[in-house]
Residue, then its C-alpha position, 0 to 999 in steps of 0.5 A: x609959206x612953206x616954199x619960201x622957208x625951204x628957198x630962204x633957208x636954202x639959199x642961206x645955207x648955200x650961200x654960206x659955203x659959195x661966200x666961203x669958196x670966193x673968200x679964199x680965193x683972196x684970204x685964208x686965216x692960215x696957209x695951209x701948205x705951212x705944216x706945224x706939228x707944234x700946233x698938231x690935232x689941236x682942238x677948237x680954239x680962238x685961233x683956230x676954230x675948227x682945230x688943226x690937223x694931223x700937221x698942224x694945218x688950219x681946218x677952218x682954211x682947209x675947208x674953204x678951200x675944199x669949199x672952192x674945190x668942190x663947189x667949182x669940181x661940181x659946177x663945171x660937171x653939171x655945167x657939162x651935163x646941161x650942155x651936152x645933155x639938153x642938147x641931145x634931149x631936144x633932138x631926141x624929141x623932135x625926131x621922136x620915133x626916128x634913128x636918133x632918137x634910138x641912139x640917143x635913148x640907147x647911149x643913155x641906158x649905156x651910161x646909167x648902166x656905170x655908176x660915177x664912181x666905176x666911170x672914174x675909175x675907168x677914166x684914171x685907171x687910163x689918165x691918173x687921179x685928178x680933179x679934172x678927170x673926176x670933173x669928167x665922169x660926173x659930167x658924164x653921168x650928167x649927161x643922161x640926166x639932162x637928156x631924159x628929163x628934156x626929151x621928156x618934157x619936150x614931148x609934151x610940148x611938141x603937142x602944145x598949139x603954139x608949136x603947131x602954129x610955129x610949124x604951120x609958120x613955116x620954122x623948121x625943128x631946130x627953129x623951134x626947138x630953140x626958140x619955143x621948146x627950150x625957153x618953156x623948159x627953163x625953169x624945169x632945168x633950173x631947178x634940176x641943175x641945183x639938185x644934181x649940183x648937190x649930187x656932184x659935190x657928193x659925187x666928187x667927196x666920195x671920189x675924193x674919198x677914195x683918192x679918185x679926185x682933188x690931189x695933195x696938196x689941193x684940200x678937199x672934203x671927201x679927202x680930209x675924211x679920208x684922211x681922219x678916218x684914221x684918227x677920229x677917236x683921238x681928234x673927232x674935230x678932224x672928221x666933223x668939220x668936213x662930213x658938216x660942211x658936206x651934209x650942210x651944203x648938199x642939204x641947202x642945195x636940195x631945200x634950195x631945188x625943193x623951193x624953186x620947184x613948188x614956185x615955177x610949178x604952182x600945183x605943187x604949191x598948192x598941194x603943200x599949201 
């Protein structure tokens, strides 16, 4: 019962954020690039829920809006990871033991050895802060990621009787590294994608943060942190309203992974149970 509750309880909250990032791409209750300072750092109110910022800018647009920024930021750098990454696990796999698979298992080591965070600074340092280059070092990040956990589990496979029969059918690694290995590790990849979703929009908040990331006047939330830190004993709203949104929507995603996990794998079921 448990599993289902982490799923629904999951998905809900994950929803709520993804609904939010597709609404204001139609509808935001303010623009945020009007400034009214008449209207700045005010509280909570029925016109503006969330209260206003430093400028008199509406927090609840501004966090829709950072919604879509993250939320697109961390799809398209996990989408990266998954495509470049599954990829080289598989060949590694099927040329277990062989040059490749040594590079492959080296490059990996070499990008784990660079956090994220020094990666982006590496790569705007050379091309300038934005939310494509920070879409870049989390992707690459993600790259090993995928690698390891698909050579891994695509080696246990490589055992399976049914890839004996599809090699004494005559198909060759790529044949069946396609048509057999991959389709078996689907739901593996499935749930380690909505985990390292969850990582990327932290990922991209804390580049964010540290004005690595989406730039002015494009909103964010690691950016609107930035941008309290200096006014939260006055206006603790302005802080709130993004750090809840972070931890919520990073929390629904990894109760979303957790639930997908105990389904497609039944012995954890049923140790939960």
């Amino acid at each position: 019962m448990s599993t289902y509750r982490n799923l629904v309880f999951g998905g809900l909250l994950s929803g709520v954020f993804i609904c939010a990032a597709l609404i204001s791409f139609l509808w935001v209750p303010y623009d945020i690039e009007a400034l009214n300072i008449a209207e700045r750092m005010r509280t909570p109110t029925a016109a503006h829920p969330l209260g206003t910022d430093h400028f008199g800018r509406d927090i609840l647009s501004m966090v829709m809006i950072g919604a879509r920024t993250s939320i697109a930021v961390a799809l398209v750098a996990v989408g990266i990871g998954m495509g470049l990454g599954v990829p080289l696990g598989l060949a590694a796999a099927a040329n277990k033991g062989s040059i490749l698979d040594e590079l492959i298992g080296r490059g990996n080591d070499l990008v784990f050895a660079f956090p994220s965070l020094l990666i982006a600074i590496l790569i705007t340092a050379t091309f300038g802060p934005s939310a494509v280059n920070a879409i870049i070092a989390i992707g690459i990040f993600n790259i090993p990621v995928f690698a390891r956990l698909t050579r891994g589990s695509a080696l246990s496979l490589w055992k399976r009787e049914f890839i004996m029969a599809a090699r004494v059918s005559g198909k060759n690694s790529l044949r069946i590294s396609v048509e057999h290995i991959l389709p078996n590790l689907a739901n593996l990849l499935i749930v380690q994608g909505t985990i390292q979703f969850s990582l990327a929009i932290l990922a991209e908040a804390a580049l964010s943060y540290v004005g690595l990331g989406a730039q002015p006047p494009t909103p964010s939330w690691g950016r609107m942190l930035a941008d309290s830190q200096t006014m939260i004993s006055l206006a603790p709203h302005l802080a709130l309203a993004p750090g809840l949104a972070i931890v919520f929507t990073v929390l629904g995603l990894n109760l979303l992974g957790d639930g997908l996990r105990d389904i497609f794998d039944p012995r954890l079921r049923r140790g939960r149970s």
